[in-house]
N, C-alpha and C positions, 0 to 999 in steps of 0.2 A: 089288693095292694099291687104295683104297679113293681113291673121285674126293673134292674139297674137299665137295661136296653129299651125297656117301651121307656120309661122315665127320660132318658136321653135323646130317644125320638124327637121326645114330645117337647124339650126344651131348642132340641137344635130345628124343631119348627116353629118356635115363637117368632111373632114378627118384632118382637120388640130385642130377642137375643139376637138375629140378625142385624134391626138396625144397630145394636151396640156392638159389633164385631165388625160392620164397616166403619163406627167413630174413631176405633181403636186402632184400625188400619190406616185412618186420614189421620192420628195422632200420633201413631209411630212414624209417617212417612215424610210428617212435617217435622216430625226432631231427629230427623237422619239428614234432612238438610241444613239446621240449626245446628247440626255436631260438626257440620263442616265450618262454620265461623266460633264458634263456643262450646266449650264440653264442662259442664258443671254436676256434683254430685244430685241434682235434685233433676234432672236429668237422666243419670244414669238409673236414677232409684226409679224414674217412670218408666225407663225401658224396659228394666227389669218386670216390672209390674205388668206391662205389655207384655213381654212374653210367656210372664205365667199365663195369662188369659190364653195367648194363643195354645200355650200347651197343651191348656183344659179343655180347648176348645175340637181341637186334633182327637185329643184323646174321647172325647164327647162322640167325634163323629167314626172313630173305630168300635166302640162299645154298641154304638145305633148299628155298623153296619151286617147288611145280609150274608155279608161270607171272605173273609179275607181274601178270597179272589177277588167278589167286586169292590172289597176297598181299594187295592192293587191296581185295579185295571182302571182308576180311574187318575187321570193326569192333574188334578187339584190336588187329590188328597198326597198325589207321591209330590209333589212340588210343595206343598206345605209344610208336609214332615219333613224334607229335607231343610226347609229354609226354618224352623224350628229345631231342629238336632245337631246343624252349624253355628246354630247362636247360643248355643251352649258350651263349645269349642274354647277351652279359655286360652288368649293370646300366650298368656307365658311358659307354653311346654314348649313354644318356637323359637327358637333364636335367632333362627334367619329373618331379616326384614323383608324379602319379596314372598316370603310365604304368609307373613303377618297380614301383608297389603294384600295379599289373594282372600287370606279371610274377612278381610275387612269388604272387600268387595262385593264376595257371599251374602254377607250379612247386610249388606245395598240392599240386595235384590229384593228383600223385605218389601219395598217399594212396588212391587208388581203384584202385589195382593190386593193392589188397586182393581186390579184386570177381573177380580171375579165380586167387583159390588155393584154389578151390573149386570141385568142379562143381555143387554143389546151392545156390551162391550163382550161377553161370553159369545154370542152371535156374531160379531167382528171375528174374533179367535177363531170361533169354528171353522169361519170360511176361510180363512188363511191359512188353517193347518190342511185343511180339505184341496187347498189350493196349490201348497206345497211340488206335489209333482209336476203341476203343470207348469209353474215357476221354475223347478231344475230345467224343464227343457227348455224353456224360454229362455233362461241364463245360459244353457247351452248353443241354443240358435244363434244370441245375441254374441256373446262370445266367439263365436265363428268370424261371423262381422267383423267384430273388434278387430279380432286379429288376423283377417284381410286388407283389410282397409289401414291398419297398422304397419303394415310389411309394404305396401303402396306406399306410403306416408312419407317411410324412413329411405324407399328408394328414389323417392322423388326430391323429399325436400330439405334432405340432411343436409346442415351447412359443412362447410370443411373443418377439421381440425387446428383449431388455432396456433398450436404450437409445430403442425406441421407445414406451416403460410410462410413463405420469404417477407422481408421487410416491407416491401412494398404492398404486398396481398394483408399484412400484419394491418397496415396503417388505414384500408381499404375497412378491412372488418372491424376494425374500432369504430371509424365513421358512421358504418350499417348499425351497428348495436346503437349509437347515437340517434341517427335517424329510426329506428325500429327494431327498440327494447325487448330483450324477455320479457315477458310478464308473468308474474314478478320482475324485478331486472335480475334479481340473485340465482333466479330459475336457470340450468342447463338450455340449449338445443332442445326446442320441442319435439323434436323427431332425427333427433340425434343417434337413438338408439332404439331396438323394438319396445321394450319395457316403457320408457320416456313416452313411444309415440302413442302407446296403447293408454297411457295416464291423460297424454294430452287427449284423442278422442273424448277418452270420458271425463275430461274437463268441458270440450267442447257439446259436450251431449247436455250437463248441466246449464247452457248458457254463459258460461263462463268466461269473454275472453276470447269466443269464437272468431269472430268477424276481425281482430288484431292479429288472428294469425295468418288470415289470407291475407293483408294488408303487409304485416311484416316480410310474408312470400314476394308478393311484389317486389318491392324494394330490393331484395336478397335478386332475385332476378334480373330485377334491371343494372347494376354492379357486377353481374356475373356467379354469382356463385352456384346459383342452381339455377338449371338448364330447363325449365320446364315452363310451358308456355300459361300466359296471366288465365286466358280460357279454363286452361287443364286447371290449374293452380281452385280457380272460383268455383268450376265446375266440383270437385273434388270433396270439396269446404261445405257447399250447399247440398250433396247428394246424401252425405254422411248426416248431415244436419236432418234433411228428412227423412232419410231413414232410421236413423235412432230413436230422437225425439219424437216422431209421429205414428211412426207405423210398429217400431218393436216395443216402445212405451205402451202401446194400445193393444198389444197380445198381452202384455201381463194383465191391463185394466179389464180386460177382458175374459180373461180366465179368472178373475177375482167376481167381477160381475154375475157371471156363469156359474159359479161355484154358491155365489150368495142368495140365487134363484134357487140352487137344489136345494140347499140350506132350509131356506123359508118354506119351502114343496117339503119338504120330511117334515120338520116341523107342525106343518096346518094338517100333516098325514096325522102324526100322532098324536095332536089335539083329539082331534076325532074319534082315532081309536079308543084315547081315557074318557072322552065325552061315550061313545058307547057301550063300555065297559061299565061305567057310572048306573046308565040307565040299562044296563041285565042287571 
């Protein structure tokens, strides 16, 4: 007779309890998007249903496992149980509404248990959590950038204060705005201030818009307002451009690439090892 533990093994190794525990997760994920237009009791009663499953299903995989350490150390099971003992949370011990919508949003995340009905979405994960530091520093590198090239930006190409303009200078920079809009037109001075100029870069890294701001420079220079030559202005516009978009873009692709090789190398390592561990 089979212990509660081998019993449980043996069902959270079925391929057919698998595949109904990914059905379950694509039909919980499509009625958390269907609660955003409709919320009806026949609805609720499948959620509910959903979540008994996932309960059993949690609790399945603590009764199989080898030792409350390895259930612990493993970042599935702590994300699971957490996104199951939040959906148990009932909205009305709260009374504040942004702590409601905090739970509510917990209870989204439901949605990301998409991430493990796959392994080659498991293997995406891997490498991105693997890749994680190389990413801080590359966000750090990158940032450095940012906010050189930001501090440049806003010494070079900050318009003047409008309310600090005489009537005459007043009448001059309505014209400019005419002829070469924020963009948006509702948008601030794009390099009006560091914070601003550091938004517009990483606007302009997106492709966003870039090519209207050299163009809007222009303009703003020929009227006087900034002193800084069409050269310098293009120059400035296009270094930034390939230096973000080409060359710092391709450290991160790059360390994700890097990471996804060692991934696949551990991986084909420990095939092998259960391949010959199989055959002793």
């Amino acid at each position: 007779m089979k212990s509660v533990k081998e019993f449980s093994r043996s069902v959270l190794n079925k391929k057919w309890f698998e595949i109904g525990i990914v059905i379950v997760i694509l039909i919980n994920s499509f009625l958390i998007g269907v609660e955003t237009y409709i919320v009806t009791s026949g609805i609720i009663l499948t959620q509910h249903i959903i979540l008994g499953i996932f309960t059993i299903e949690i609790l399945l995989r603590f009764i199989a496992r080898d030792s409350i350490k390895a259930f612990s150390r493993s970042g599935w099971n702590n994300f699971d149980l957490f996104l199951v003992l939040i959906s148990y949370v009932p909205e009305n011990i709260f009374e504040g509404g942004s702590t409601i919508m905090i739970l509510r949003i917990l209870r989204i995340f439901r949605v990301l248990r998409l991430l493990r009905t796959s392994d080659e979405i498991k293997l995406i994960i891997a490498v991105l959590s693997k890749s994680l530091s190389a990413l801080f520093y590359n966000g750090v590198f990158f940032f450095i950038f940012l906010y050189l090239f930001a501090i440049i930006g806003t010494t070079l190409f900050r318009l003047p204060n409008y309310n600090q303009l005489n009537a005459e200078e007043k009448e001059k920079y309505t014209e400019l705005l005419a002829i070469a809009p924020h963009s948006p037109e509702c948008s601030p001075d794009p390099y009006g201030t560091l914070g601003e100029s550091m938004f517009t870069l990483f606007r302009a890294l997106t492709g966003e818009d870039w090519t209207d701001l050299r163009y809007n420079l222009l303009e703003a220079e020929k009227v006087g307002f900034i002193h800084t030559p069409p050269l310098l202005i293009t120059a400035f516009h296009v270094l930034w451009f390939i230096l973000a978009a080409f060359l710092l873009l391709n450290l991160v692709v790059g360390a994700i690439v890097n990471n996804y090789q060692v991934i696949m190398e551990e991986n084909r390592e420990k095939k092998k090892r259960e391949e010959k561990g199989e055959l002793i």
